[in-house]
N, C-alpha and C positions, 0 to 999 in steps of 0.2 A: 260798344267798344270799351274795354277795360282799360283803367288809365293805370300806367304802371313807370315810374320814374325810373327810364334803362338807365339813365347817368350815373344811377348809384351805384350800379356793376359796372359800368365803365365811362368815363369823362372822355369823348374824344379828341386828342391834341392836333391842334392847326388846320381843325373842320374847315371853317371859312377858307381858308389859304388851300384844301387840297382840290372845294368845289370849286373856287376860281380858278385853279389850272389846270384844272381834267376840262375846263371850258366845252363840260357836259353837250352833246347832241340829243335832243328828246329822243329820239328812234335808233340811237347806238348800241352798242353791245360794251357793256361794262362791268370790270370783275377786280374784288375784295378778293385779293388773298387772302388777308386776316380780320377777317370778318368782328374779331371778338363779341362785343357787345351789341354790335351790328350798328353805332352813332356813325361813322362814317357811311355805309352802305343805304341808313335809311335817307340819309340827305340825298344821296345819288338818285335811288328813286323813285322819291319826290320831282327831282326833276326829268326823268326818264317818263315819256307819253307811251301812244299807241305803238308799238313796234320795236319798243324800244328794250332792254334786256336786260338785267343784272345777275352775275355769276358770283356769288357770297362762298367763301371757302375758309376754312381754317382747321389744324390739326389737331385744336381742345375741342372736344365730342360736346363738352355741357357747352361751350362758346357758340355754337349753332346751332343748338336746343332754344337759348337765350334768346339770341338774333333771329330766326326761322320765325319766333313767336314777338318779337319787333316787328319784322320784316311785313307780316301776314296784318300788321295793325294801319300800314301806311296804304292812303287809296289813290289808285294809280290804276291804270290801263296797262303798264307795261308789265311783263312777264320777270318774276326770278325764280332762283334754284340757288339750294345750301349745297354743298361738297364736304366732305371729311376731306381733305386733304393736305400735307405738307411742300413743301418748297420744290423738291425733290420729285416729287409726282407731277409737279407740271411743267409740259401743258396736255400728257397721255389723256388727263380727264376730261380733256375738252372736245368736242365733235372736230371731225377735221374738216369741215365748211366753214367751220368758224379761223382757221390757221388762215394768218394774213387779212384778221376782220375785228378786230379789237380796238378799239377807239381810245381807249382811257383804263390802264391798271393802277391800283392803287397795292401797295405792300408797307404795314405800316410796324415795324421790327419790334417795338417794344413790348413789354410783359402787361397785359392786363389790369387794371384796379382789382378786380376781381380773385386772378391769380395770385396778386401779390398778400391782399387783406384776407382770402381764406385759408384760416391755419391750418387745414388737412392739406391743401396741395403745397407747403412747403417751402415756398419760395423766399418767405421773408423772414430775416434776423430780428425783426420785434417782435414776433411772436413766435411762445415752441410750439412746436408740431413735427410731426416726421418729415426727416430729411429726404424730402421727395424731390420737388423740381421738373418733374416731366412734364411736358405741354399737354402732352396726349399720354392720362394713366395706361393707357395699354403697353405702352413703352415697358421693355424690358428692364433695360437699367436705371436706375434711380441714383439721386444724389448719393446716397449713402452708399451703393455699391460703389461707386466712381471713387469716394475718399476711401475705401476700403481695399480698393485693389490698385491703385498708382502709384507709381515706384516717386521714391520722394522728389526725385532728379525732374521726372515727368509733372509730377506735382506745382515746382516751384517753376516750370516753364511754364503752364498752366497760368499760376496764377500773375505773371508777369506779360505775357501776353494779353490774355483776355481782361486781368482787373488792372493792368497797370499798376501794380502795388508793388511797392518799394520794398515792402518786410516781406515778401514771399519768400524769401530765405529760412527767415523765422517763424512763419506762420506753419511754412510747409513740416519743419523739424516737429514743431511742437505735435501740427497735428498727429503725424507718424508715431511720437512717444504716446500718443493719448489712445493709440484705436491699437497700440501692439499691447496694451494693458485689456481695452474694451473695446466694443465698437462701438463707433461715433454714430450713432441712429435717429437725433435727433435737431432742430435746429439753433434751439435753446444751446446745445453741445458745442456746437461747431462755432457759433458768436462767440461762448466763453470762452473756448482756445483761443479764436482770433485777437480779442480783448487783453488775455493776459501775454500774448505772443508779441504784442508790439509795446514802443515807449510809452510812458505814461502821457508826452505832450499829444501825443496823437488820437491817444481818447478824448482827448480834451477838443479835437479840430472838428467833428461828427462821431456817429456811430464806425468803428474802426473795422467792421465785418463786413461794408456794403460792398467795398472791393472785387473779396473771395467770395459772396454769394453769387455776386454776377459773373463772375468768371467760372465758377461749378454750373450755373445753369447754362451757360454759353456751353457748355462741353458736355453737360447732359444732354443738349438737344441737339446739339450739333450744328448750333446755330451759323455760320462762319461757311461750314459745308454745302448747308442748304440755302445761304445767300449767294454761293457762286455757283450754285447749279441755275438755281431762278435767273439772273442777268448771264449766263451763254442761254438761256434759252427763249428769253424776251423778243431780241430782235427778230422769230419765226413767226409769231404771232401777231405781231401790232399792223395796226390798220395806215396805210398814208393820215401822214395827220394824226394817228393816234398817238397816246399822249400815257407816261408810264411816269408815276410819284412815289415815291418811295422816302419815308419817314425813317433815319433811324435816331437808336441812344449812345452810341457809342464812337469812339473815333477810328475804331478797326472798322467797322461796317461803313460807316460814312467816309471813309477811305478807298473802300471796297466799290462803292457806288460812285462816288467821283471818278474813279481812275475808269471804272466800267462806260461810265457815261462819255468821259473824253476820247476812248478807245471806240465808242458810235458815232463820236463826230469828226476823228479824227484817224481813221484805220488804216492809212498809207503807211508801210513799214521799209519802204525803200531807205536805203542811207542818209544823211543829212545833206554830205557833199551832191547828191542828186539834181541835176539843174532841173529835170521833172520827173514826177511821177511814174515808172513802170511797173510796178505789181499790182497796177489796176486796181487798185480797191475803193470804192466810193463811200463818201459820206454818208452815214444810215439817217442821218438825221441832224438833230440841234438841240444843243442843249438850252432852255426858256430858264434856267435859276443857273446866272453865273457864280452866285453865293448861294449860299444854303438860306434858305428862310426860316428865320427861326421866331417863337411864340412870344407875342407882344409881351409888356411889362403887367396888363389886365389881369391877361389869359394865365400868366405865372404867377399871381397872386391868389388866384382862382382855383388851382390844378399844377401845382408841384411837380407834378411827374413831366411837365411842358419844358421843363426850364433849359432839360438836356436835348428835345428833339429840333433835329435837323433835317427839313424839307427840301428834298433836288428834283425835279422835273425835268425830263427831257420827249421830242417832239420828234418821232419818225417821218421821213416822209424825206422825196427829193428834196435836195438842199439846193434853192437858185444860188447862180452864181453871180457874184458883182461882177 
């Protein structure tokens, strides 16, 4: 067996905290969406025996080239399978004997070590490289088309939604003046707008571009879209008792899965004044993280990219009544 350190293509955040509440069945059937580097999937199973099943999926091609060849190194009796697939395509790839047999999903939102430290796929304002961003290169459009064809108006809503940035005003104008001269093709480019677009204090608080790149990548991949296709289509698949974790970075997605998750436990839509319940609708389940769990002070000193993730759990299955 070949020793190969996956950590260094990717660190996985809140390992310990996601095996503890998928509260793994050795014989279940259990599925990675984002497989990345495959550190969460090979914990899984490890602890998955005879009968037991792992479903590894993600939409970056090299990300389950990686992981496939992780996966193939852990010794286990239980059976897996890699997927190409995005948010958006599930759960069509799944056999349908398996609909309503799902014990444990993990979805873990963040970008990669990988993706972010290799300067050909783009993604990060410390290094130049082509302003690319796509999860999965076969993807049509890229960063660079995206800054190149968004009307400015589109632009500054963009980047106030998704980066929460304050200068999107000024960021957006600037860029507009820079790509009706050239086009913005690179990411080296698109930093130095950002940089000289905002006040000088603000350079001074962190790097001033982290904002707008996360908010370009959120809307190259469609990110926002594809997290609310995946939670309506959760509730078809999970097993009694099964058990759906979902990691994100951000406070729109982690808004998106909270309100998701309370809308499972709580889907009566009758009036308030209502003395009871008429529209029938039962509880899908329970939510097990009334707070979000987030990555000790260790694990953040450790792994950087931990600092911002937000773990929510929740638990299908009748809900006894007191």
């Amino acid at each position: 067996m070949r020793s190969v350190d996956y950590n260094q293509w990717h660190l996985p955040v809140l390992l310990n905290e996601v095996i503890e509440h998928l509260s793994i069945r050795p014989d279940g059937l259990y599925i990675d969406l984002t497989v990345g580097g495959g550190g969460h999937s090979a914990k899984i199973l490890q602890k998955l025996g005879s009968g037991g099943r792992l479903l590894a999926a993600d939409r970056d091609p090299e990300a389950l080239a990686v992981s496939s060849e992780r996966l193939k190194c852990i010794e286990t009796k239980a059976a897996f399978d890699v997927v190409e697939a995005k948010f958006s395509e599930f759960p069509s790839w799944l056999d349908q004997e398996d609909y309503g047999r799902v014990d444990g999903l993990l979805a873990d939102l963040g970008v990669s070590s990988y993706q972010l430290d290799a300067v050909e796929r783009g993604f990060s304002y410390l290094n130049d490289g082509p302003l690319d961003m796509r999860m999965n290169p076969s993807q049509k459009e890229s960063a660079a088309d995206l800054i190149a064809n968004l009307r400015e108006s589109d632009l500054i809503a963009l980047l106030r939604l998704y980066g929460e940035e304050q200068y999107a005003y000024s960021i957006a104008k600037s860029i507009v003046a820079k790509r009706d001269k050239a086009p913005i093709t690179t990411t080296g480019e698109l930093a130095d707008i950002v940089a000289h677009a905002v006040p000088s204090h603000a350079r001074r608080e962190g790097n001033p571009a982290r904002k707008t790149f996360q908010a370009v990548r959120m809307a190259v991949n469609h990110e926002q879209e594809e997290l609310s296709h995946l939670l309506q289509a959760l509730p078809d698949v999970m097993a009694p008792k099964g058990r759906v974790a979902i990691i994100s970075f951000h406070s729109l997605e982690d808004r998106m899965v909270k309100q998701a998750m309370k809308r499972w436990e709580s889907p009566c839509n009758c009036p308030r004044d209502f003395p009871v319940c008429v529209c029938g609708k039962k509880p899908l389940g329970k939510c097990i993280t009334s707070k979000p769990i987030i990555a000790g002070e260790a694990e953040c000193e450790g792994n950087r990219r931990a600092r911002s993730a937000k773990l929510r759990v929740f638990e299908f299955g009748e809900v006894e009544e007191v």
